[in-house]
N, C-alpha and C positions, 0 to 999 in steps of 0.2 A: 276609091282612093283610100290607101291606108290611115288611120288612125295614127298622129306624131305624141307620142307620151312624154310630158316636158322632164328635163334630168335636174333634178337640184344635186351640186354639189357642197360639202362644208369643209372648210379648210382649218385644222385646230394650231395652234402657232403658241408652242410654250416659250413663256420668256425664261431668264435669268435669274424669276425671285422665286423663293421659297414661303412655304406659307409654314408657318410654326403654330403648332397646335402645344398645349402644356393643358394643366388640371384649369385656370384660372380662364383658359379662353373658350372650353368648351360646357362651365358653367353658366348660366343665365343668369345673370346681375340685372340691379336695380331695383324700385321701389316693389315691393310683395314677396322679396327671396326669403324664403326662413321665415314664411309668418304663420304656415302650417297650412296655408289657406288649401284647399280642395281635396284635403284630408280629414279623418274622421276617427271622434275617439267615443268609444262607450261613454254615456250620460251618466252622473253620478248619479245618486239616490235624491240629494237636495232639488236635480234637476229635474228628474222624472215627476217629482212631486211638487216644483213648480209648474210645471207644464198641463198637470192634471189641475189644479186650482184655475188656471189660464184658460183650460178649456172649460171650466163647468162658467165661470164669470160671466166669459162670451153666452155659452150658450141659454144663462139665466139672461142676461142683457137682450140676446133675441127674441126670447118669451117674451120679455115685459114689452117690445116694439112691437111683436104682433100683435099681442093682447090689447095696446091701445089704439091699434089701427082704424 
């Protein structure tokens, strides 16, 4: 007996309305637009050089917990 292989059909049915695109609806609004967020700018000098103080603190701060282990 042959194999019946099922048919899907789809039916598209355009209406009447238009869809309007301009600059303002194909922007992404709301809280976080323009806050720069997942972007990335060279570190200044002041930062570089906090970050280095930050990590030696830590890593004195580690000595002294092992050492009174």
């Amino acid at each position: 007996m042959p194999e019946q292989t099922p048919t899907v059909s789809t039916t598209v049915q355009q209406g009447t309305q238009t869809q309007q695109t301009d600059d303002t609806t194909s922007r992404a609004t709301g809280a976080g637009v323009n806050t720069g967020a997942g972007t990335t700018r060279p570190k200044t000098e002041a930062e570089i050089e906090a970050d280095k103080r930050y990590e030696e603190a830590m890593e004195e701060e580690y000595a002294k917990r092992e050492g009174g282990a």
